[in-house]
N, C-alpha and C positions, 0 to 999 in steps of 0.2 A: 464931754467927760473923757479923762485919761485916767487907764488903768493900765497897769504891765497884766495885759492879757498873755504874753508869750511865756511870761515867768510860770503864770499859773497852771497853764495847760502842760508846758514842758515837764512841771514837777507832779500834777496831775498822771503823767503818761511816764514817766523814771517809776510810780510807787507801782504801776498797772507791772510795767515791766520785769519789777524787783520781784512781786510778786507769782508772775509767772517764769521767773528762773529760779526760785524758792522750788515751788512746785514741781518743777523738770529735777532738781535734784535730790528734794526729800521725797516727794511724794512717787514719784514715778522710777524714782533709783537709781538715776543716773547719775547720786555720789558727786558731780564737778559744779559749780560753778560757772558762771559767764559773764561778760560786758552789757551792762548795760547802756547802748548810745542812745541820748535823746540831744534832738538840737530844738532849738525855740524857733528857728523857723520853720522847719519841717513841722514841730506840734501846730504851726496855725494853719500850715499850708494844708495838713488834712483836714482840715473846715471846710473849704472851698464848696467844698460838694460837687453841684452840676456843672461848675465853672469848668472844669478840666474835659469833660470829654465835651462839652459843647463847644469849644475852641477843637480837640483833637478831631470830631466829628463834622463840625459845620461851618468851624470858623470865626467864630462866635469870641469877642472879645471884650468881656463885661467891662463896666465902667462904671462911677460911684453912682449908684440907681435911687438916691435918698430914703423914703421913709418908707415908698408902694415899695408893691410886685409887680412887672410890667404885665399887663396883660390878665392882672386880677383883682377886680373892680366890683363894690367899696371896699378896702382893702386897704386903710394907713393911719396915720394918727390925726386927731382934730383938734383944735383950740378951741376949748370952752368960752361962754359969756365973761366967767370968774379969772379967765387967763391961765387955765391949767389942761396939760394934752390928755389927751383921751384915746386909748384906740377903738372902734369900730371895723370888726371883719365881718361883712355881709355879700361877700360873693356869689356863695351858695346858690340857686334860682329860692329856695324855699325858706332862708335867712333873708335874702334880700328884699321878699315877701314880704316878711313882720319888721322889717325898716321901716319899710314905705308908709306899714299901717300905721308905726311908730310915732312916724313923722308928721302923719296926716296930708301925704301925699301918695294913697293910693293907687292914683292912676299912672304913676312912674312905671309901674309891672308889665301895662299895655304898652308903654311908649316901646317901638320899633330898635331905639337907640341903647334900650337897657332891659330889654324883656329876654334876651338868654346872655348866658356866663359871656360866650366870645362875645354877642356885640357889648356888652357893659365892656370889657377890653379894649373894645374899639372906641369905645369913646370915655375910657379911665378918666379924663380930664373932667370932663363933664360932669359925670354922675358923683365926682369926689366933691367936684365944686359946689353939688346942693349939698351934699349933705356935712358940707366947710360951713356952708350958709347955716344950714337949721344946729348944728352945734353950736355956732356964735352966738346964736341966740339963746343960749338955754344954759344953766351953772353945771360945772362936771356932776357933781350930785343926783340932779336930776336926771340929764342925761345916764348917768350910771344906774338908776333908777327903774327908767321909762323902757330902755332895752334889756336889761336885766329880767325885766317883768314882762317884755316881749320876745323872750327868748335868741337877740341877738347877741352874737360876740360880743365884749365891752369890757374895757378894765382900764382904773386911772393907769398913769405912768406918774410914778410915786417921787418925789423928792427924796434924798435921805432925811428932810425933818419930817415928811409922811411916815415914810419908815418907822422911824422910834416911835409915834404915834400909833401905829397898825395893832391889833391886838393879837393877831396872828402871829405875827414876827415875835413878842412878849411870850406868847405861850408855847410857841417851837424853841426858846430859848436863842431866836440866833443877835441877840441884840447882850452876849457877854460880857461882863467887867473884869477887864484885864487888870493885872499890877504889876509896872515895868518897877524896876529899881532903881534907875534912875530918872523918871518924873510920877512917879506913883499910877494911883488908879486910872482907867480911861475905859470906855465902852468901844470894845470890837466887834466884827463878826461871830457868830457864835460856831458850835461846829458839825459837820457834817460827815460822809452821812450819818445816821442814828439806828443807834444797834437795838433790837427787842431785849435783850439778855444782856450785853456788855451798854450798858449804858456810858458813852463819852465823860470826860471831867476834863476843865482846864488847867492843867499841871503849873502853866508859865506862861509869861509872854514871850514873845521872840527877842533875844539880848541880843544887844550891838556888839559884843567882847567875840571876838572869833576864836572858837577853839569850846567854848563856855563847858561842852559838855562831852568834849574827849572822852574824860574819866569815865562818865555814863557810858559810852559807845565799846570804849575800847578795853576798859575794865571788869565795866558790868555787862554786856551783853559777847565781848569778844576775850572775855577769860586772860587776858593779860594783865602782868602786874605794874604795881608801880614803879617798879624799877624799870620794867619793860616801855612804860610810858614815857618814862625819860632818860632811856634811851632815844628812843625814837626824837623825840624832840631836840635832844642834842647833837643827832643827825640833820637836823632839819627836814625830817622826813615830814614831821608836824608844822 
């Protein structure tokens, strides 16, 4: 899947920002203004997390690790009998318990190779690989089912035609009907986050026309006139 995750995060982290230079100058009285920088690489690059000091620290130079966690075992997604992934996280010692009973292979607990956290690590391969096996065998459903009701981790990993289908998604509203102007209606994202007292509304969709809402911006919220507007645009300031 491709998304512009750096777009989102960057403008994610411009509103954080805006609104913490809002604050320094209405709320705390310091009267001026400031620069907001945000670059879209920097916004990913603060994800990393442990990545940076475990290179500054030990040297440590990750690489694409796929779907585990090295060293936290069962711990990744499974392919159902029906051909749909599944995750299961039973690392735990007392998650990985009500697996086994799950599974109807109890005596996994005992085995030497998966009876505490580190050696399940030690032998990630392994223990992923039964429980690859006993997913295969069994439809996401059930599977989502049988650990549900056994108290393990578990949750499909949804399609977006799951998605539209969730009832969940229906009733948080995030499955919206946008209406672009130039191809009409269509279902978007819906929106976030959700306020108890200012409840969200979809005003518009997002227009391709740059500039679409100047007048809003510089008009209505920044007290300039229409004349002022074009000025500005006869500058090419716009």
């Amino acid at each position: 899947m491709h998304i512009s995750l750096g777009d989102s995060l960057a403008g994610m982290y411009a509103a954080q920002g805006i609104l913490a230079a809002l604050y320094r100058r209405d709320a705390l009285g310091f009267g001026r203004g400031q620069v907001v920088d945000v670059s879209l690489l920097e916004s990913c690059f603060s994800l990393l997390e442990g990545t940076v000091p475990e290179y500054d620290r030990l040297g440590i130079v990750r690489g694409p690790g796929g779907t585990g966690l090295a060293g936290v075992a069962p711990s990744n997604i499974f392919r159902s009998r029906d051909e749909k992934w599944i995750v299961i996280a039973a690392n735990a010692d007392n998650v990985f318990k009500r697996l086994c009973e799950a599974m109807g292979r109890p005596e996994l607990v005992d085995d030497a190779r998966f009876s505490t956290h580190l050696a399940r690590g030690e032998h990630q391969q392994e223990i992923e690989a039964i429980v690859a096996d006993w997913a295969a065998a069994h439809d996401a459903a059930e599977i989502d089912r049988l650990l549900n009701e056994a108290g393990v981790i578990c949750g499909p990993i949804y399609t977006i035609a799951d998605i539209f289908e969730d009832e969940q998604f229906q009733a948080r509203e995030m499955l919206l009907e946008h209406d672009d102007p130039e191809f009409g209606p269509f279902i978007g994202p819906g929106l976030v986050p959700k306020f108890s007292e200012t409840p969200s509304a979809l005003r518009w969709s997002a227009t391709w026309d740059e500039g679409s809402h100047n007048a809003d911006v510089y008009c209505g919220l920044l007290g300039l006139s229409e004349q002022d507007l074009a000025d500005l645009r006869a500058e090419s300031v716009l």
